[in-house]
N, C-alpha and C positions, 0 to 999 in steps of 0.2 A: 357418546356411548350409544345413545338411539339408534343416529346414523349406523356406528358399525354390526349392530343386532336386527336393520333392519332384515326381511327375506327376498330372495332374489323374487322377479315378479316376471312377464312377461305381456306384451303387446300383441293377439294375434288379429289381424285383419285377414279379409272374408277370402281373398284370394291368394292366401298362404301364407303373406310376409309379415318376419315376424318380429318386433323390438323389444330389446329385453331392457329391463329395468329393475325396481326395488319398489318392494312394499311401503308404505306408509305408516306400517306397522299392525296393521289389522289383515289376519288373512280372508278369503275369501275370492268370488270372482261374480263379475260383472260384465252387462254388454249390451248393446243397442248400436242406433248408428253412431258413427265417429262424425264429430264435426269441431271446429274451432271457433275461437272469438281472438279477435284481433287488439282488444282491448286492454290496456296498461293497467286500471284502475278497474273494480265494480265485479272482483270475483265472486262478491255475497249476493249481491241482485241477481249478476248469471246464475249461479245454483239456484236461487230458489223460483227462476221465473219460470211457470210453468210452460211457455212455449218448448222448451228443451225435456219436458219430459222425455221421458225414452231414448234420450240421446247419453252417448260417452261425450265428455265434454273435454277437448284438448283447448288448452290454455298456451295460448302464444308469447306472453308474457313472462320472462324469465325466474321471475320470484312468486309463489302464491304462497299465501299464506302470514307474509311478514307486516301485517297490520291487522290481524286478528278477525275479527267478527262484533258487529253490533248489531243488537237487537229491535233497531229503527232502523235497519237497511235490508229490510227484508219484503221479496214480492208474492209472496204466498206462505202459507202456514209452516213450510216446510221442504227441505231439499228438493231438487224436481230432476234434475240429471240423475244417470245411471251408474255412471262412476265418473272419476279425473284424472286426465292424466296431463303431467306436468315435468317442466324440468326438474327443477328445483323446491321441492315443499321444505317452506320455514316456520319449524315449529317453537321459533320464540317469536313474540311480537313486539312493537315499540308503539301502537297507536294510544296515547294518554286515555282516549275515552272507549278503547274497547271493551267487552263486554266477557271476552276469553279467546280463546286459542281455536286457530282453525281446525287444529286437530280434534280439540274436542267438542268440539262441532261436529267432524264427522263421526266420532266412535258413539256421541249422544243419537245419530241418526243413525249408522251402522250403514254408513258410506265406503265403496270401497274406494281405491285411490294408487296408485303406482304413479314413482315420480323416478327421477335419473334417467327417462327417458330424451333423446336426440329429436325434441320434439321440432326443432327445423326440418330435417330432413321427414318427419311424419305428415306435417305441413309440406312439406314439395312434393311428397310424394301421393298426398290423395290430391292434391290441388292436379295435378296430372292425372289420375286414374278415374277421380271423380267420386261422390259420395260413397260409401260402403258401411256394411256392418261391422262389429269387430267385437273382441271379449280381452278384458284383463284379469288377470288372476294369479294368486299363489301358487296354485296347482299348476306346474312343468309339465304334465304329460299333454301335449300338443295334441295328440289323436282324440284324446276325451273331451281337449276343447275344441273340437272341427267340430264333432257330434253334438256340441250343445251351440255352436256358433250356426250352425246347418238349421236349427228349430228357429232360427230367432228372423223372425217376419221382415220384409221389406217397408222400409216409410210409403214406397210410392204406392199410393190405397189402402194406407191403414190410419184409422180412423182412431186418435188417442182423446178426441174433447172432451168425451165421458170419464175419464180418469182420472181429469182434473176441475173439472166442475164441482161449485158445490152441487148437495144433493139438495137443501131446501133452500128457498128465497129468502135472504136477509136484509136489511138496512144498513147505508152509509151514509153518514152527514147528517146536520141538521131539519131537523123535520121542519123546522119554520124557516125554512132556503124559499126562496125565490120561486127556482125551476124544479121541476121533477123528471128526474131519469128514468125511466127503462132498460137495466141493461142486460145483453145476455152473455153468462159467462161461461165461454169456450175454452176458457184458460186467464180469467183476465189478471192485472198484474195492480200489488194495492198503488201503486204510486198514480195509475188514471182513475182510480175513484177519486184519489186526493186530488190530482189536480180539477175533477168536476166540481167537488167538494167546496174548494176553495174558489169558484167562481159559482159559487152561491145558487150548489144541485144537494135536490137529498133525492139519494141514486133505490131504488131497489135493483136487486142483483139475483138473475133468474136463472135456474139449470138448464144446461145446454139443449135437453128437448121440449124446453116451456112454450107454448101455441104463442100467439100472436093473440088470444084472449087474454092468455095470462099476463103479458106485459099490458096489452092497453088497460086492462080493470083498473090499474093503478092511475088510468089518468094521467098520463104524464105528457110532461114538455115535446120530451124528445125522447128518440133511441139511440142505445149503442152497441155495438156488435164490438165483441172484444179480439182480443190475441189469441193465441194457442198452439198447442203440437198435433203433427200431423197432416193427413191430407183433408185439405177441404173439402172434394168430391162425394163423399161418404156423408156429410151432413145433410143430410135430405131436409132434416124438420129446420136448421137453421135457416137455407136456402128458403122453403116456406113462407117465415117468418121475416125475413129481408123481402120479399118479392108482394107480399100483404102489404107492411109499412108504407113500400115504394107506391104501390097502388093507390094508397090514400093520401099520398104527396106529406105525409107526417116528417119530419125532420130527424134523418138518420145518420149517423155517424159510424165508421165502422175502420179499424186496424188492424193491419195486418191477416190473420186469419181472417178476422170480419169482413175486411177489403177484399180475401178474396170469393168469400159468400157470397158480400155486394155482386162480382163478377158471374159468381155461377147463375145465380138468380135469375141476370138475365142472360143465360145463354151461353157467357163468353168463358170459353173453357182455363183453367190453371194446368202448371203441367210441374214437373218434377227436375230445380235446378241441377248442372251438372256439380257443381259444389252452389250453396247457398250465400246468400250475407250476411254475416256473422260480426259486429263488432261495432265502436262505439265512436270511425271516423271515415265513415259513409258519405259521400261527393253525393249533393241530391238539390237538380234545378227545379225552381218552380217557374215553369212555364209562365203563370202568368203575372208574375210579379217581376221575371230573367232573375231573380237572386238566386244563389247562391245558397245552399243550409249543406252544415256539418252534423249530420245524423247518424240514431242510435238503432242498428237493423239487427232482425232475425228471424230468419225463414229461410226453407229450403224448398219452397212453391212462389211461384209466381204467373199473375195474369198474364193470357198470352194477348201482344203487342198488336200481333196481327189482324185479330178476331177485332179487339177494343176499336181500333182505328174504322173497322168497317160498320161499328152499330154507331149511327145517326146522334143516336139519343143521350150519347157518352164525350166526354171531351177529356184527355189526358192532361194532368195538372203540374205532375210532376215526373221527372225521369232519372233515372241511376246513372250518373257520370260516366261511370267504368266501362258500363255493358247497353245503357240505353232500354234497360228494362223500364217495366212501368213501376214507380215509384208513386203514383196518387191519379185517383180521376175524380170525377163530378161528372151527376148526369144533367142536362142542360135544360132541362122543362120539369125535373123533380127538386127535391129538397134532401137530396143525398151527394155524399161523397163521402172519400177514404183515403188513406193512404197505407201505402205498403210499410212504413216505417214507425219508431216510437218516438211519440213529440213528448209523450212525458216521460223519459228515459234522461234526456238532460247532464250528460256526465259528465259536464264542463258547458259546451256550448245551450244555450237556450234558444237557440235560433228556430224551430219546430213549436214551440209553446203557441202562438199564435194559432193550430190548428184549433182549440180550443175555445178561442175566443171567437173561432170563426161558428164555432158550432152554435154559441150562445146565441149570436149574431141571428143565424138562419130560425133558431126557436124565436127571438124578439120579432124577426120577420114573420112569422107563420102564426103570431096570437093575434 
C-alpha cells in the first residue's frame, strides 16, 4: 500500500538531465553534490560520516534499507548526506538486532530520499560527465528547481569542516591510557577514536580552528588530523597547525582530509577529482611492504602525484590500483605520515588496521 501512495519524485542534475523516480514518502527537496559508494553493506556508517556532508548520496547497491539501522553503527551524532537516492528502499527489515526501520530513521531526521530510481545508468552516466550538483524533490516544476539548483555552490573551494566539527574540545577514552592524543576534528568519524582508544589513547578532540597551543597544552603523545567534507584548500588554520607539528618533528598522523592538509602544509597542492573514491573495495599497494590492502575510500580531492614526487623530503607509501593516485606518504626525516584512505572503516577486510599500530609505534619512538 506505501508502495502504491508513494509521490512521483524527480532526479535533476546540474546540466539538465533528468530521472524520475518516487518519493520515500516524505515530501520535500534536497541537493548538494551527487556522488556514489560502491559498497554492498555499511548504508548507516555512510549516512552518518561526516565526510559526505553536503553531498546527494547515490547508493549503488540494489537494496537499502532491508536491515534496518542500529544504534552502535553510527559515525557522528547524526545523518551527514543531503538526501538518498536509491533503487530500491526496503521498508521492512529482518536484522534480529536492529534498532528500527530505515525509514524512520529518516522521517526522525527529516531526511529526504527518492528511490525507483535507474540508478545504473545515473552511475554511467556521471562516471562519464564527471562530478556535478544535482536536487531531488517532490516539487515536478523543473524551472523552480534549475533556480534553486543554480544557488547551490560548487565542492571545488568550498570549505564544509566547520559544519561538522564539534564547537567545544571533548574527551575520549580512558584518562588512565597510556598515550595521549591530540586530535583535530575536520569531520572525524567515532569509529578512529575507537580504534585509538582501543590501543590504549585517551584522545582530546579539538574544533577545526583550534591553534597548535591548543592541542599541545594537553601534553600529548601524538597528533591526528582527521577526515572530512570539502576542499582542503580553504583550511588555512588546519594547514598551520600541521606545518607547527611537522616543525617540531612531534608524531603526526593524519586521514584523508588530514592527509591532504599534511600535503598543503607543505606546499604540495590537492586538486578536485573527476569523480572521487567512493566505496568499501578499493585496490591499494603499499609500496613498502608490495602487499596488497582491500580498502575503505572517500574523497573527492586528492594530492597531486606530481608535485609529491618532486619534494625530497616526502616518499609515497601507498598508491590507488585503478588510477595510481597517491593513496599514503610519509615524510622521510619527520615523524609524519597519512594516508588517503580509512584503515578504521573495516567492512569486512582488516587489512589497513595496522596503520594504527604504526602510529603507536612512531610515539614509542619519539618518547
Amino acid at each position: 500500500m506505501k508502495y502504491i501512495q508513494r509521490k512521483k519524485a524527480v532526479l535533476l542534475l546540474e546540466d539538465g538531465t533528468i530521472f524520475e523516480g518516487k518519493s520515500i514518502g516524505m515530501d520535500g527537496t534536497a541537493y548538494g553534490e551527487i556522488c556514489y559508494n560502491t559498497g554492498m553493506t555499511g548504508y548507516q556508517e555512510i549516512f552518518t560520516d561526516p565526510s559526505y556532508f553536503g553531498q546527494l548520496m547515490l547508493a549503488t547497491n540494489a537494496h537499502i534499507g532491508n536491515y534496518g539501522v542500529n544504534n552502535n553503527e553510527i559515525e557522528s551524532d547524526s545523518i551527514k548526506i543531503s538526501g538518498l537516492v536509491c533503487k530500491n528502499f526496503s521498508f521492512n527489515y529482518s536484522r534480529v538486532d536492529a534498532d528500527g526501520s530505515l525509514e524512520n530513521y529518516f522521517i526522525d531526521q527529516n531526511l529526504m530520499a527518492i528511490s525507483d530510481i535507474d540508478t545504473r545508468a545515473v552511475v554511467s552516466y556521471i562516471r562519464d560527465k564527471g562530478a556535478m550538483n544535482a536536487i531531488i524533490s517532490t516539487d515536478l516544476n523543473i524551472e523552480n528547481l534549475k533556480e534553486i539548483l543554480n544557488t547551490v555552490p560548487n565542492m571545488d573551494g568550498l570549505e564544509l569542516a566547520s559544519k561538522v566539527s564539534t564547537k567545544e574540545p571533548y574527551f575520549f577514552g580512558d584518562e588512565n591510557a597510556t598515550y595521549k592524543i591530540s586530535a583535530l576534528d575536520i569531520g572525524i568519524k567515532k569509529n578512529i577514536l575507537r580504534n585509538l582508544a582501543n590501543r590504549d589513547c585517551y584522545i582530546k578532540v579539538f574544533p577545526y580552528n583550534a591553534t597548535f597551543k591548543d592541542l599541545n597544552d594537553f601534553n600529548p603523545d601524538g597528533f591526528f588530523l582527521s577526515n572530512g567534507p570539502g576542499d582542503p584548500t580553504p583550511l588555512k588554520e588546519a594547514q598551520d597547525l600541521a606545518r607547527e607539528i611537522i616543525k617540531r618533528d612531534f608524531p603526526l598522523f593524519g586521514i584523508c582530509l588530514g592527509h591532504q592538509v599534511i600535503a598543503l602544509a607543505n606546499g604540495i597542492s590537492t586538486y578536485k577529482m573527476h569523480n572521487g573514491h567512493r566505496g568499501i573495495n578499493h585496490p591499494v599497494k603499499n609500496l613498502i611492504t608490495g602487499k596488497g590492502e582491500v580498502t575503505s575510500q572517500n574523497h573527492g580531492f586528492v594530492v597531486d602525484r606530481e608535485e609529491l614526487e618532486k619534494h625530497d623530503e616526502f616518499e609515497i607509501t601507498h598508491v590507488h590500483l585503478n588510477d595510481n593516485t597517491v593513496a599514503g606518504m610519509r615524510m622521510k626525516d619527520k615523524n609524519c605520515f597519512s594516508v588517503q584512505y580509512h584503515p578504521e572503516a573495516s567492512p569486512g577486510p582488516h587489512d589497513s588496521s595496522y596503520l594504527f599500530d604504526q602510529f603507536i609505534e612512531n610515539i614509542k619512538k619519539s618518547k
